[in-house]
DRENLUMLO-551178 format. One record per atom (N, C-alpha, C): residue in one letter; x, y, z. Coordinates in steps of 0.2 Angstrom, whole numbers, plus 2048, in hexadecimal, padded with zeros to 3 digits. Atoms other than C-alpha are relative to their C-alpha. Last residue first. Layout:
<nodes>
AXYZ...
</nodes>
This chain:
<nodes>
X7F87FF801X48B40AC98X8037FE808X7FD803802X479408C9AX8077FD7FFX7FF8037F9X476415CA4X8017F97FDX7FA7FD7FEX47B421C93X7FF7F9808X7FB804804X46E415C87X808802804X8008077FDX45F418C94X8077FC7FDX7FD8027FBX46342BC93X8007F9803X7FA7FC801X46542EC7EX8057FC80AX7FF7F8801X456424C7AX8077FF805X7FB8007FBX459410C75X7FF807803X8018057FDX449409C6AX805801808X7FC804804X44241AC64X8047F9806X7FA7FC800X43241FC66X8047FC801X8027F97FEX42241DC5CX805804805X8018007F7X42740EC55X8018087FFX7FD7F97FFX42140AC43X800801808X7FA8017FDX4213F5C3EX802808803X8018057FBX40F3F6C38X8067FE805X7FB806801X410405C2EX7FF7FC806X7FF8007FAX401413C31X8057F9800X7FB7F97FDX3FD41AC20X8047FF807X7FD800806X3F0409C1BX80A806803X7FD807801X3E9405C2CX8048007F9X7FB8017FAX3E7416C2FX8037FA7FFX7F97FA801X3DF419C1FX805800805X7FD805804X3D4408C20X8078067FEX7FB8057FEX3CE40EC2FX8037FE7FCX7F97FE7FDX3CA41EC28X8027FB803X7FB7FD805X3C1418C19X805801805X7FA807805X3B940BC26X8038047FAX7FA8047F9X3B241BC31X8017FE7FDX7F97FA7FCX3AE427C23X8037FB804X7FB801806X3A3416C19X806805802X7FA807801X39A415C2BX8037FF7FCX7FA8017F8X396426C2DX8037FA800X7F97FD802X391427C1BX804800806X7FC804807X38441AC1CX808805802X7FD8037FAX37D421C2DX8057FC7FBX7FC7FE7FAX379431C25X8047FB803X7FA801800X371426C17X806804803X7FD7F8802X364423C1FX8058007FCX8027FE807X35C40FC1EX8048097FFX7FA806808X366408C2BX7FE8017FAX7FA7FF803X360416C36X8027FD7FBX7FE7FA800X34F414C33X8078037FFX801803808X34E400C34X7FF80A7FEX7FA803802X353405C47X8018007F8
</nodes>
Protein backbone atom coordinates (compact mmCIF):
# COMPACT_ATOMS: atom_id res chain seq x y z
CA UNK A 1 0.00 0.00 0.00
CA UNK A 2 2.81 2.74 1.11
CA UNK A 3 3.99 1.59 -2.49
CA UNK A 4 1.34 2.94 -4.39
CA UNK A 5 1.13 6.22 -2.31
CA UNK A 6 4.58 6.74 -3.01
CA UNK A 7 4.57 6.09 -7.15
CA UNK A 8 3.98 8.72 -9.06
CA UNK A 9 1.77 6.68 -11.45
CA UNK A 10 -0.79 6.94 -8.85
CA UNK A 11 -0.02 10.84 -8.30
CA UNK A 12 -1.03 11.67 -11.86
CA UNK A 13 -4.01 9.33 -11.97
CA UNK A 14 -5.41 11.15 -9.27
CA UNK A 15 -4.35 14.91 -10.34
CA UNK A 16 -6.07 13.55 -14.30
CA UNK A 17 -9.20 12.77 -12.40
CA UNK A 18 -9.68 16.14 -10.25
CA UNK A 19 -8.48 18.15 -13.43
CA UNK A 20 -11.16 16.52 -15.07
CA UNK A 21 -13.63 16.96 -12.52
CA UNK A 22 -13.05 20.31 -12.15
CA UNK A 23 -13.34 20.52 -16.21
CA UNK A 24 -16.71 19.19 -16.18
CA UNK A 25 -17.60 21.01 -13.34
CA UNK A 26 -16.23 24.01 -14.86
CA UNK A 27 -17.69 23.74 -18.99
CA UNK A 28 -20.80 22.15 -17.88
CA UNK A 29 -23.32 25.09 -16.61
CA UNK A 30 -25.35 24.31 -13.85
CA UNK A 31 -28.78 25.40 -15.12
CA UNK A 32 -28.17 23.43 -18.79
CA UNK A 33 -31.14 21.16 -19.90
CA UNK A 34 -30.23 18.49 -22.16
CA UNK A 35 -33.74 18.53 -23.74
CA UNK A 36 -36.13 21.11 -24.31
CA UNK A 37 -38.92 21.99 -21.88
CA UNK A 38 -42.03 21.55 -24.39
CA UNK A 39 -41.12 19.28 -27.58
CA UNK A 40 -43.04 19.70 -30.68
CA UNK A 41 -45.68 16.49 -29.81
CA UNK A 42 -46.35 17.16 -26.06
CA UNK A 43 -46.98 20.95 -26.99
CA UNK A 44 -49.69 19.85 -30.16
CA UNK A 45 -51.80 17.42 -27.30
CA UNK A 46 -51.90 20.04 -25.36
CA UNK A 47 -53.98 22.23 -27.37
Amino acid sequence: MKALLTSSFFWRFVGGFALGGVGVMTLHPAGAQTAPQAPAAVAHLAD
